[in-house]
C-alpha positions in Angstrom: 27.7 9.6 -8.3 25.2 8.5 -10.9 21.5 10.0 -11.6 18.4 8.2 -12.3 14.9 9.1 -13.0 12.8 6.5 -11.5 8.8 6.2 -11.9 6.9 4.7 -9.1 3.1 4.4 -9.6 3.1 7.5 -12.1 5.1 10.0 -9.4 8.9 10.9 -10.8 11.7 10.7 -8.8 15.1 11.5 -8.8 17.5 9.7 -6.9 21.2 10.4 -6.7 23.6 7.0 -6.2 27.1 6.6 -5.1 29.1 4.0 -5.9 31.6 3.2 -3.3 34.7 2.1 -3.9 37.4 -0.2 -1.7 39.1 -3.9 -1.2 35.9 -5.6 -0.7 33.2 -4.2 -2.5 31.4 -5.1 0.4 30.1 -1.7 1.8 26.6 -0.9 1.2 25.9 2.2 -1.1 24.5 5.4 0.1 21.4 6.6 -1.8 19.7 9.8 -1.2 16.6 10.7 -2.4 15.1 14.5 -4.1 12.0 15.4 -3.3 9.1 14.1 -5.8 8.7 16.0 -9.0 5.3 16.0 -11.2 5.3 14.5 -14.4 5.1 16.9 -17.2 1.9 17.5 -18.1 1.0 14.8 -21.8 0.4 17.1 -24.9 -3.0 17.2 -25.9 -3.5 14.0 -28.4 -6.2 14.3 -31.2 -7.6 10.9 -30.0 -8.3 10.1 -26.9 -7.0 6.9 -25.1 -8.0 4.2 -23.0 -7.3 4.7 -19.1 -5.7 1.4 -17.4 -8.9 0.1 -15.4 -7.8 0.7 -11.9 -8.4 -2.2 -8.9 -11.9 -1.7 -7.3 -12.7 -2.9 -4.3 -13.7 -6.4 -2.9 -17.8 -6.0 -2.8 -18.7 -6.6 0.7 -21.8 -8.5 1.8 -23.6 -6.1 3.5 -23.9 -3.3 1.3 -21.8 -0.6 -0.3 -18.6 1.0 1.9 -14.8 1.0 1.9 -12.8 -2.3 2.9 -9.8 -2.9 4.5 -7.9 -5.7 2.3 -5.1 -8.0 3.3 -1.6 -6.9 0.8 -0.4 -10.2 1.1 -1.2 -13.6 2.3 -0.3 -14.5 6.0 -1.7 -15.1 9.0 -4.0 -12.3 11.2 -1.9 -11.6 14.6 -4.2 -9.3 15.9 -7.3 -7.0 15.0 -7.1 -3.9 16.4 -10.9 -2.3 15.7 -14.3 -4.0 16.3 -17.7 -3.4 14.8 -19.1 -0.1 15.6 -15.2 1.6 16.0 -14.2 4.8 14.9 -11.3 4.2 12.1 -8.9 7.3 10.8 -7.3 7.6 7.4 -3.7 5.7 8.0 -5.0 4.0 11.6 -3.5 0.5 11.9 -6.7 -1.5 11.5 -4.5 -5.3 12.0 -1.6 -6.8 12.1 -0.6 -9.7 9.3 2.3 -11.6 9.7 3.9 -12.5 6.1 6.9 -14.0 5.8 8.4 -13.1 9.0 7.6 -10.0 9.6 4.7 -8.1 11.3 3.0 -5.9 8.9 0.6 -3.3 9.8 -2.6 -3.0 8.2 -3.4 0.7 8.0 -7.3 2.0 6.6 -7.2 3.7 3.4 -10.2 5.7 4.4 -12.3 7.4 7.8 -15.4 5.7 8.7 -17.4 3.4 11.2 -16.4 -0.1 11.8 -19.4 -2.2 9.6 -17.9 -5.8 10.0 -14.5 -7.2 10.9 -14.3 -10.4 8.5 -11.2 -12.3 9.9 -10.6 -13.3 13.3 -7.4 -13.6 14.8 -5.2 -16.2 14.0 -7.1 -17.2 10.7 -5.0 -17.2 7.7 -5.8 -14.5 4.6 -4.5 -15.2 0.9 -3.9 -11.4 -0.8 -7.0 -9.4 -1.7 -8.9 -11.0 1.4 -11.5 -8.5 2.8 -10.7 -8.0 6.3 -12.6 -5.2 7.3 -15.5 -3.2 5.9 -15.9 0.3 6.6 -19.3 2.4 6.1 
C-alpha cells in the first residue's frame, strides 16, 4: 500500500493506494480516500505577496448578478429553468452534452431566473453564459 499527499484546488488530501498484484496485471486498483485535511496555516512572511487573480464572471448584459456558465463546449440538451424561476445553490440549471456524456449544469448560487441565454439544441464553446441569475 502506498501513501500520497495530493492537492486539489488548495484542499490536502490523503489517499491510500494498493497495488495489486497477479498473472495479468489487469485488475483495477483499489483507492480509498481520508477525509480532507486543511493545509497548515503559511508562516507569517515579512513581505506580502501577490494573490493569483481568480476567474470572475462573464458580465451579463443586463446588469450586475450571478451566471450560470457552460464548463465545457457541447451542445444544450435541455434547459431546465425559465426567466422568473426560483434557482437553489447546486439545482441542475441544464443539461450539456460533451463528448458523450450528459453533464448536468448545476447553479453556483440561489437567486431569480434574469435571462436564459441559450436555447435548446444550440451549441456552447466553454465559458458561454448560459444563464443569469439576479
Amino acid at each position: 500500500m502506498k501513501k500520497f499527499r495530493v492537492v486539489v484546488e488548495g484542499e490536502t488530501f490523503e489517499v491510500e493506494v494498493e497495488e495489486m498484484g497477479g498473472a495479468g496485471g489487469n485488475a483495477a486498483p483499489q483507492i480509498q480516500t481520508a477525509k480532507p485535511q486543511t493545509a497548515p496555516a503559511p508562516k507569517a512572511n515579512p513581505a506580502p505577496q501577490a494573490e493569483a487573480p481568480k476567474s470572475a464572471p462573464a458580465p451579463s448584459s443586463g446588469g450586475g448578478g450571478n451566471t450560470v456558465d457552460a464548463p465545457i463546449a457541447g451542445n444544450v440538451l435541455d434547459i431546465k429553468v425559465s426567466t422568473g424561476d426560483q434557482v437553489e445553490n447546486g439545482q441542475v440549471v441544464a443539461i450539456l452534452e460533451a463528448m458523450k456524456m450528459e453533464n448536468e449544469i448545476t447553479a453556483e448560487a440561489s437567486g431569480t431566473v434574469k435571462e436564459v441565454k441559450v436555447s435548446k439544441g444550440a451549441t456552447v464553446n466553454s465559458g458561454d453564459t448560459l444563464i443569469v441569475l439576479e
